[in-house]
C-alpha positions in Angstrom: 11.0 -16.8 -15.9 7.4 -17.4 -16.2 4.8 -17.8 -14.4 1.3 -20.4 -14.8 -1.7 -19.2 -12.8 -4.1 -22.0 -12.5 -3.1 -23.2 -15.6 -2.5 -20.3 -17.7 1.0 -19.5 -18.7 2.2 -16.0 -18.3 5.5 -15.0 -20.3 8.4 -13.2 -18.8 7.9 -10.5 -21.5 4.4 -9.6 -19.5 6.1 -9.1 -16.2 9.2 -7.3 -17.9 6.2 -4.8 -19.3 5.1 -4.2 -15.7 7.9 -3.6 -14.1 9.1 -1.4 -16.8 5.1 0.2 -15.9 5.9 0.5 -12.9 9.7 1.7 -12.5 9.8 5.3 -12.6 7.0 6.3 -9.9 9.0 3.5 -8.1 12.3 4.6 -8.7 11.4 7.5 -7.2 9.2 6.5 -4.2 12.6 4.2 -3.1 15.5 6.2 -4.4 17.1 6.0 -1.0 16.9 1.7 -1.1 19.9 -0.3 -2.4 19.5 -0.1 -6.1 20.0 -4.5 -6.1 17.1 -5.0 -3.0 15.3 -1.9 -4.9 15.2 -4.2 -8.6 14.4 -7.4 -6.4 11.1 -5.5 -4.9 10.5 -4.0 -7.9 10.2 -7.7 -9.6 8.2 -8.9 -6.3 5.8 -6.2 -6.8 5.5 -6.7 -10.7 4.9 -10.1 -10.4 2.1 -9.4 -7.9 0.5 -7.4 -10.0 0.1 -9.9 -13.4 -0.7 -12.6 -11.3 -3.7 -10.2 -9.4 -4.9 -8.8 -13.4 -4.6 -12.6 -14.3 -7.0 -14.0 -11.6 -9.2 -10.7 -12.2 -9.4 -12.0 -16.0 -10.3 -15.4 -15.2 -13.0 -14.6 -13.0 -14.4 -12.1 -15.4 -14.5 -14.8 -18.0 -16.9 -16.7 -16.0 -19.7 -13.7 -16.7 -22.0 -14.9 -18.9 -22.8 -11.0 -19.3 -23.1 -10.3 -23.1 -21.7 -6.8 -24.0 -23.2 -6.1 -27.6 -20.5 -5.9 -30.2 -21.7 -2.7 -31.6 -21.0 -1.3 -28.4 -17.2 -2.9 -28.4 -16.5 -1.5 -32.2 -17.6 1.7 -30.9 -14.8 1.4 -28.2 -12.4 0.3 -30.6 -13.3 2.9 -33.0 -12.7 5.7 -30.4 -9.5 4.0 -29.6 -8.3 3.9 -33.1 -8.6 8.1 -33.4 -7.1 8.2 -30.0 -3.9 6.3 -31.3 -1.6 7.7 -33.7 0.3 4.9 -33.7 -2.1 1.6 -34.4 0.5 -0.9 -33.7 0.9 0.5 -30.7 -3.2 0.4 -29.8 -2.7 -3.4 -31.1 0.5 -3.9 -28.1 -1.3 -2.2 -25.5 -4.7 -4.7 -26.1 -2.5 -7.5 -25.8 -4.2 -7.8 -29.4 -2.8 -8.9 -32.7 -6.0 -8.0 -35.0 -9.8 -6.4 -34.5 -11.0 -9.5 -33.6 -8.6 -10.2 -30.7 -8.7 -6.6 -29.7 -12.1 -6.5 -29.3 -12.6 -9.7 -27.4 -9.7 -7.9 -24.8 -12.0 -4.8 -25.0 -15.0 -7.0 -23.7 -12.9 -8.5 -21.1 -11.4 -5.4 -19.7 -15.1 -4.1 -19.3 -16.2 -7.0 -17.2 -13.4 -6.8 -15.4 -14.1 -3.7 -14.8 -17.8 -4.2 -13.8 -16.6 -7.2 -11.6 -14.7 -5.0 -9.4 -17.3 -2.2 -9.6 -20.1 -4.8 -8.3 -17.2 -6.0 -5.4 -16.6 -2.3 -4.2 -20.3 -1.9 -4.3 -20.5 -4.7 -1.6 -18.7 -3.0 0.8 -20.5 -2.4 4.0 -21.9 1.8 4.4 -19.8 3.8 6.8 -21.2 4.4 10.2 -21.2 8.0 12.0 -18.5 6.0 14.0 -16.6 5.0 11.5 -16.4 8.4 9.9 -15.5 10.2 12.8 -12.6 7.4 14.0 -10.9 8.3 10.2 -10.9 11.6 10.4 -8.9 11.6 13.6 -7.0 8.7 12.1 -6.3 10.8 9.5 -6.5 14.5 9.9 -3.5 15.4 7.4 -6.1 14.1 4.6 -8.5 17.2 5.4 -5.6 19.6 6.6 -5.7 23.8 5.2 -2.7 24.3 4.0 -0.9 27.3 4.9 -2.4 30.5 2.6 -1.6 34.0 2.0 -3.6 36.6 0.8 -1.5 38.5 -1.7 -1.6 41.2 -5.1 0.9 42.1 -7.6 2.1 44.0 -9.6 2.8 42.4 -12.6 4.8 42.9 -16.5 3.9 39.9 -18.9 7.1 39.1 -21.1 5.1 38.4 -23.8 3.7 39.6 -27.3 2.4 42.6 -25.4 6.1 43.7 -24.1 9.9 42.6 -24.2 12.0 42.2 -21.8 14.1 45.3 -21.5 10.0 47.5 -21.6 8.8 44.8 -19.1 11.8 45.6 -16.4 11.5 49.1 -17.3 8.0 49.5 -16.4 8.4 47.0 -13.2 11.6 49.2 -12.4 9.5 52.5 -12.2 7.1 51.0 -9.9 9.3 49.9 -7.7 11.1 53.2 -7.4 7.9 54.9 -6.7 7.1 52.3 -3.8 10.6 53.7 -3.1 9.9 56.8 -2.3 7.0 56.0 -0.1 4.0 56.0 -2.0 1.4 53.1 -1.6 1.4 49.8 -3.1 -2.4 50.5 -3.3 -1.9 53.6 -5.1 0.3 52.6 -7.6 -0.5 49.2 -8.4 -3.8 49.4 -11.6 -0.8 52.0 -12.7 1.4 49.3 -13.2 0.1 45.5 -13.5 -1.0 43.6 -16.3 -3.6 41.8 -13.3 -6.6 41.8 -14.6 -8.0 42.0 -11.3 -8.3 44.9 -9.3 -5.7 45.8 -7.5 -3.4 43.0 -8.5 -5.2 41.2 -5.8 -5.0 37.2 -6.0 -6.6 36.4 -2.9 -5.9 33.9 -0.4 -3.7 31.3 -2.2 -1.8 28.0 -1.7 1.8 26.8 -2.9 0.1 24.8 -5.3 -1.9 27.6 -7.1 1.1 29.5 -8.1 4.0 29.0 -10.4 7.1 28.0 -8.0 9.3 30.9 -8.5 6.4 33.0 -7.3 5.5 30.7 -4.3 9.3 30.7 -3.3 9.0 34.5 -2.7 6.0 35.5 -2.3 5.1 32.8 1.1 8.8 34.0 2.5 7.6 37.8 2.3 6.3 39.0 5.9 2.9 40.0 6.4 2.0 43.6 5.3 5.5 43.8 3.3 6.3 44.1 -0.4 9.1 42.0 -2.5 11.8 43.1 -4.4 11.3 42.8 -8.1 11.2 39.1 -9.4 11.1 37.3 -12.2 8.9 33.8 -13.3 8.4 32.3 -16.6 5.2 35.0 -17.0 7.3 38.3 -16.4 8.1 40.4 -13.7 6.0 40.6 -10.5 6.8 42.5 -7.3 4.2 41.2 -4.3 2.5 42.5 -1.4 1.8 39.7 1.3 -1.6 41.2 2.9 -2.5 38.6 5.3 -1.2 35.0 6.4 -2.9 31.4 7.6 -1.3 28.8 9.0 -2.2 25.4 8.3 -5.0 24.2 9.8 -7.1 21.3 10.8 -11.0 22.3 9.9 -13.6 20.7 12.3 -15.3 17.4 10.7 -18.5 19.3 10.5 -16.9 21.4 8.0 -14.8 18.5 6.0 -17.3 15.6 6.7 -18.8 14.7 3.4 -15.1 15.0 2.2 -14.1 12.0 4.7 -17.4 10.3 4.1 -16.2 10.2 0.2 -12.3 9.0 1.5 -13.7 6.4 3.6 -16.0 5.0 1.1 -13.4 5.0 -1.9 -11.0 3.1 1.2 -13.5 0.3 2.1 -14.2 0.3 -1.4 -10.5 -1.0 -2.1 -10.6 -2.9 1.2 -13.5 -5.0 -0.6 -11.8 -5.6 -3.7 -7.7 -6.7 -1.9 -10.2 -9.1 0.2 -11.5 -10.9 -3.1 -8.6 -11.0 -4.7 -7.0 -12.4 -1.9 -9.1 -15.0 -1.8 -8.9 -15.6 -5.3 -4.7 -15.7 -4.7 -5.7 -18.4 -1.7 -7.8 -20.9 -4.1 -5.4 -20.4 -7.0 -2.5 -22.6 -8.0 0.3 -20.7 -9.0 3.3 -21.6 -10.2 6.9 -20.2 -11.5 8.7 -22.0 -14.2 
C-alpha cells in the first residue's frame, strides 16, 4: 500500500517505519485492546502521521527563506560525530549522499520554523482562561504525597562488601533494639553524607523503588527493618507524612500559564494542519 498526497507518492516502506516508530509506546498504552483491532489502529494512526509530516513538508517548501549552507554543513557536521554509524545518519535523513542530506536538513528547519511561527499565532491566555484550566485540570499541578525521612545507610561498594556492609547495618539495628535513639546512633552508622541521614521531604519518584516501596509504607515516627536496594543496606525513619495535595493557583499559576500556552500552542498547529488535510487530495494506491 501506498499512499499519494497531492501528488506525491509515499511508499509503504515510510509508513512500515512509523508504525515500527511508533509500536512500543503503543503497545504499551493499548496492551489490554485486541492485538488484530490494536495492529489496525496502529496502521490508522501511522498513516496519519506521514500524511501530516508530508503536508508539513510541502508547505515548508513554499518558504522562500534561504538558510545559508554554511549553517546546514555545520548541522551535518555535528550530526556526523553524533552518529557512529553513518549509514544509519544517511537512513534517518531520508538521504542517500551530503547533498540530499543537507537539502532534508534545510527542510526539517523550516518545517520546524513553520510550526514555530503557527504556535506563535495562537491567541494569549486570558486570567479566565487560566483559571477555567486549572480547575479543568487540577491533577496537572497536584503535590504528590511526601515523607520526610533519614537513614541509615551501608554502600555495597568499593568502600565495603557485602558481608562488612550487613555487619555494620546489623549492629545498628540491634542498638535501635535495645532502645537507644535513631538520632543518637545514626552519623555512627550511615554512609549519608548529610547530617543525620536526613533526606528531607521526598516523592516516589526521587528514590530508587525498593526504597520507596518501604520507606512510604513505614508509619510516621517509626523505623524499618533492615533493607536492601541496588546501593546497600538502609534502615529508615519516616519523620513526618503529606498527603497529596492540590496547591491554590496563586501558588501553581505561572506553571498553568506555561501548560496552557504549550496547549493552545498545539491547538494552533492540529488547526493548520487540518486545514491543510481538508484542501489536500489524498489518495491510497
Amino acid at each position: 500500500m501506498a499512499l499519494i498526497v497531492n501528488g506525491e507518492r509515499i511508499e509503504d516502506a515510510t509508513i512500515q517505519k512509523e508504525i515500527e516508530r511508533l509500536r512500543p509506546r503503543y503497545e504499551q498504552v493499548f496492551s489490554n485492546m485486541d492485538p488484530q483491532q490494536r495492529e489496525t489502529q496502529l496502521l490508522d494512526w501511522s498513516k496519519d502521521n506521514v500524511i501530516e509530516q508530508v503536508l508539513l513538508r510541502q508547505e515548508a517548501r513554499k518558504s522562500t527563506e534561504q538558510i545559508p549552507n554554511s549553517h546546514l554543513e555545520y548541522i551535518l557536521a555535528r550530526l556526523k560525530d553524533e552518529y557512529k554509524d553513518q549509514q544509519k545518519l544517511y537512513e534517518d535523513l531520508a538521504a542517500a549522499n551530503d547533498k540530499q542530506a543537507l537539502e532534508n536538513i534545510e527542510l526539517r528547519i523550516k518545517v520546524d520554523r513553520k510550526l514555530k511561527e503557527i504556535g506563535s499565532s495562537a491567541p494569549k491566555p486570558s486570567q479566565a482562561d487560566i483559571r477555567q484550566f486549572y480547575e479543568e485540570n487540577p491533577g496537572l499541578f497536584a503535590n504528590p504525597e511526601q515523607i520526610r525521612v533519614a537513614h541509615i545507610v551501608k554502600y555495597v561498594d568499593w568502600r565495603s562488601d557485602e558481608a562488612s556492609a550487613l555487619e555494620a547495618i546489623t549492629a545498628a539495628h540491634d542498638e535501635l533494639k535495645s532502645g537507644i535513639p535513631f538520632e543518637k546512633i545514626v552519623d555512627k552508622y550511615t554512609d549519608c553524607t548529610e547530617p543525620g541521614g536526613d533526606l528531607g521531604y521526598i516523592s516516589r519518584g526521587d528514590m530508587v523503588d525498593e526504597f520507596n516501596d518501604v520507606a512510604f509504607n513505614v508509619a510516621e515516627g517509626q523505623i524499618s527493618d533492615i533493607f536492601r536496594t541496588r546501593f546497600g543496606f538502609h534502615i529508615a525513619k519516616v519523620y513526618d507524612r503529606k498527603p497529596p495535595s492540590i496547591p491554590p493557583l496563586e501558588e501553581v499559576k505561572n506553571d498553568v500559564l506555561e501548560e496552557l500556552k504549550d496547549q493552545m500552542r498545539s491547538d494552533a498547529v492540529d488547526r493548520f494542519v487540518d486545514q491543510l488535510r481538508s484542501q489536500a487530495k489524498i489518495e491510497e494506491v
